[in-house]
N, C-alpha and C positions, 0 to 999 in steps of 0.2 A: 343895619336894616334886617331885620326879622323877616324871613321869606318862608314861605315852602315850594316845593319844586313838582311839576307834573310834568311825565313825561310819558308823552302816548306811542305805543310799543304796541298797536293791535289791526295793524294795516294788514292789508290782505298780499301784499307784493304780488301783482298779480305783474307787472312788467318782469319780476326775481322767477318766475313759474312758479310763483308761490312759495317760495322756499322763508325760512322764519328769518327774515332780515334781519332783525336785531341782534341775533344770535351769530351770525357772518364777521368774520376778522379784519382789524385792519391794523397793521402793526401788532401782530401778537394781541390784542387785545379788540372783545366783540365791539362792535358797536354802541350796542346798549352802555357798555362800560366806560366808553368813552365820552358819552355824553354824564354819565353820572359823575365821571370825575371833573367836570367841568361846573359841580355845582354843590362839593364837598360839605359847606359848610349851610345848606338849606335845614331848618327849624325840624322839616317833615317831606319825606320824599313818595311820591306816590307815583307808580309805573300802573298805567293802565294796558291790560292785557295779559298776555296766560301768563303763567309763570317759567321763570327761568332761574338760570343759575346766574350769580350778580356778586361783585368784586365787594360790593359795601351792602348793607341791609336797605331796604324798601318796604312801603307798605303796595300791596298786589290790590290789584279792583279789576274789572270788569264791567264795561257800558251792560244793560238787559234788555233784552238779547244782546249777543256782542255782534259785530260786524254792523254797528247801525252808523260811523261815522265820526268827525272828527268833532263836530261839537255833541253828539252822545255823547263818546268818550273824555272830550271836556267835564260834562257835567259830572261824570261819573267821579271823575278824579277831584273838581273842587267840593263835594260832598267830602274828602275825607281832609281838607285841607284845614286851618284854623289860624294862618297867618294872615295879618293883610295886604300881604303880596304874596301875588302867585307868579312864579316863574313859568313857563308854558314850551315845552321842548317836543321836537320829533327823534324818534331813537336811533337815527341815521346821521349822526352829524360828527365825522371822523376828526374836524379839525374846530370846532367848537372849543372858545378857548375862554376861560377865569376872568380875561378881563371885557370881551364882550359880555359877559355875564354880570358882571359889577357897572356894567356902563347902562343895560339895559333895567338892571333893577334902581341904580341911584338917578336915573329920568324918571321911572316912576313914583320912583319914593317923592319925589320934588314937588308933583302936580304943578296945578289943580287936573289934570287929565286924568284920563282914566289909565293910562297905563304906557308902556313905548316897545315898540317891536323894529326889528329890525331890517333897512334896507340896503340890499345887499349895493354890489358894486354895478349891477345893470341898471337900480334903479326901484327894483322890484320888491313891494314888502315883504315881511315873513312874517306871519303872525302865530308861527310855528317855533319862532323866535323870538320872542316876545315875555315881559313882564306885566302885570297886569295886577291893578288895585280889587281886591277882592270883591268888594261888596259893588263896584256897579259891574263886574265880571257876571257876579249870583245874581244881579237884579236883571240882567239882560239875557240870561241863559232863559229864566223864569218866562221872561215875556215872550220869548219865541218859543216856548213849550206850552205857552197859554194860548195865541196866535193860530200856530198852526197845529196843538194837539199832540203832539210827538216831535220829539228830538233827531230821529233818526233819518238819515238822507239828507239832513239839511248840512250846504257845503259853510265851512267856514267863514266866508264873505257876510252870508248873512249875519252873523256875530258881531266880527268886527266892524262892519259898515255902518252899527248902532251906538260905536263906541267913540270918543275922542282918546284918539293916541298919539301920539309923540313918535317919529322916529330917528334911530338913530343910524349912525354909520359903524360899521364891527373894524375893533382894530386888529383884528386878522384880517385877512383877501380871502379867506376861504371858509369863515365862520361858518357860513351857512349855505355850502358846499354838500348837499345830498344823496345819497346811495339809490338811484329808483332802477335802475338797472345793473348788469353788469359788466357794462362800458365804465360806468361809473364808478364800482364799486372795483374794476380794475385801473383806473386812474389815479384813487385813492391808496392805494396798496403803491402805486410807482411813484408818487408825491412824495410817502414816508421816507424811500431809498432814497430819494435825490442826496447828491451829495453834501449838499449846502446843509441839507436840515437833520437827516437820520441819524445823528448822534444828540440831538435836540430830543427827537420823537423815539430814541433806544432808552434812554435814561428816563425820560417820564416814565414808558410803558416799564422799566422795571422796578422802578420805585413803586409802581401803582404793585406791580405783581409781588413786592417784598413787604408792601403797606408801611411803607416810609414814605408816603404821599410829604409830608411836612417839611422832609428835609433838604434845603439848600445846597445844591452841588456847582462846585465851582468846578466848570469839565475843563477848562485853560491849566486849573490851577493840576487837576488829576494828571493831565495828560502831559503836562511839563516834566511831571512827578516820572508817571513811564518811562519819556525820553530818558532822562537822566540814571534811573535803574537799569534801562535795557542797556545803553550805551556804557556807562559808565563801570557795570559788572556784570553782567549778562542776560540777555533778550529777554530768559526766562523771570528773571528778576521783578519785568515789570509787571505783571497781573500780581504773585504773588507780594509786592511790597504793597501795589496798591489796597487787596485784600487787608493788608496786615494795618494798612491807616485805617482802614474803615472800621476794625476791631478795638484799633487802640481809644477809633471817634467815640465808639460805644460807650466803652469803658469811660471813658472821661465824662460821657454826656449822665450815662448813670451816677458820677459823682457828683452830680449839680452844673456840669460846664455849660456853656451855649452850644447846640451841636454845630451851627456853622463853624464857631470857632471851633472848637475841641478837633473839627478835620483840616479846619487852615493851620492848627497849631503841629496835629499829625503829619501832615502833609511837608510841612517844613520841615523838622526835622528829620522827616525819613529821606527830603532831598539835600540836603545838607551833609547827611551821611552818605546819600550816595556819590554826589561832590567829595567830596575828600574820599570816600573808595578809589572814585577815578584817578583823583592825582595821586594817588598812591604809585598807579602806571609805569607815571611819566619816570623819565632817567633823574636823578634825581641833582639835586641844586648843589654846588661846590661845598656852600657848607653847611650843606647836610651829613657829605661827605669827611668834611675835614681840611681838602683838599685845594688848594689853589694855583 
């Protein structure tokens, strides 16, 4: 599926005091960024609103005048699009995940509708989350700019309510989970730590910060690896071994290997070695000794 992605980044946060939402952290990584990585592989990405600093390249636009709205700045962004799907994001969405994004654009791709957005778990749609077939997106933009003569002010609703879409259910619970204040945006931030999930959401956000977005990490398989170096030779042993796998992944993945594999093959033998360090330990076996 050929997409391109807009993502409108030019709200006023007036519940934030204004402050530049998109650019606000959560988990080490802004917001803005968080939603960009949830849509890696679009054709053509277009962030409407000022510009910022951004983990991957974007094309930058601007609604004229800005601050006129959400379908201004719709229109603004599918003028620079040329896919025939538009993917359609708000730049607050911390927990926006690959595969509601693959679910929202293969409903649209499927028709005959015009496109499918997402309903959350209350019930409630998102058309801020949403996919959408380009050309009757263009055609209906058109006709409420011919209608009522300007784009600007007019709420969303009126867009969508002309459109037939599809929707779907997000296979995350918190897809489209929003930052409009900072109740919210301190909820977000305590979700990342929960314990169940923050080594989920530590390893994305540093792959994203090392741009190893691609690479498969087996954290069972790492963290087995740990054990068995701390325990087996000492504490210190485990960051530095595991370091030393991720060097040797490299090296292998440069020589042509798979890199999942090149680290399941690293990963093994560095725990293997540290297996046999350990029992090096133990007192050792009659006849190892000689002795009976």
């Amino acid at each position: 599926m050929s997409y391109d992605a807009i993502v409108l980044a030019g709200g006023a946060a007036r519940r934030l005091g204004g402050a530049d939402k998109p650019t606000l952290h959560v988990g080490g990584r802004t917001l803005l960024d968080r939603v960009l990585a949830a849509c890696p592989d679009a054709a053509g990405t277009v962030v409407v609103g000022a510009r910022r600093a951004t983990a991957r390249p974007v094309t930058w636009t601007r609604e004229d005048p800005p601050g006129g709205g959400p379908v201004a700045a719709l229109d603004a962004g599918v003028r620079r699009t040329t896919a025939p799907l538009v993917l359609v994001l708000s730049a607050d969405l911390p927990f926006l995940d690959r595969n509601t994004v693959r679910t929202l654009l293969a409903s649209a791709a499927a028709g005959p509708r015009d496109g499918a957005l997402l309903r959350d778990a209350d019930g409630r749609d998102q058309p801020l989350v949403a996919a959408y077939r380009a050309e009757p997106l263009r055609r209906e933009i058109a006709l409420l700019a011919t209608e009522h003569g300007t784009l600007h002010g007019l709420p969303l609703r009126a867009l969508t309510a002309e459109l037939d879409l599809a929707t779907v259910g997000a296979s995350a619970p918190l897809a489209s989970f929003d930052c409009d204040t900072w109740e919210d945006l301190a909820a977000a931030r305590a979700r990342i730590r929960e314990h169940g999930s923050v080594l989920e959401h530590w390893i994305t956000a540093a792959k994203n910060e090392l741009g190893i977005d691609d690479l498969p990490v087996d954290v069972a398989t790492l963290l087995d690896l740990a054990r068995d170096a701390a325990h087996g030779v000492a504490r210190p042993a485990a960051p530095l071994t595991t370091f030393l796998v991720g060097y040797a992944a490299a090296r292998a993945e440069a020589a042509g290997a798979d890199p999942a594999q090149a680290v399941a093959e690293a990963s093994r033998k560095a725990a293997d070695l540290a297996l046999r360090w350990a029992a090096e330990a133990q007192p050792p076996h009659p006849e190892e000794t000689g002795s009976g």
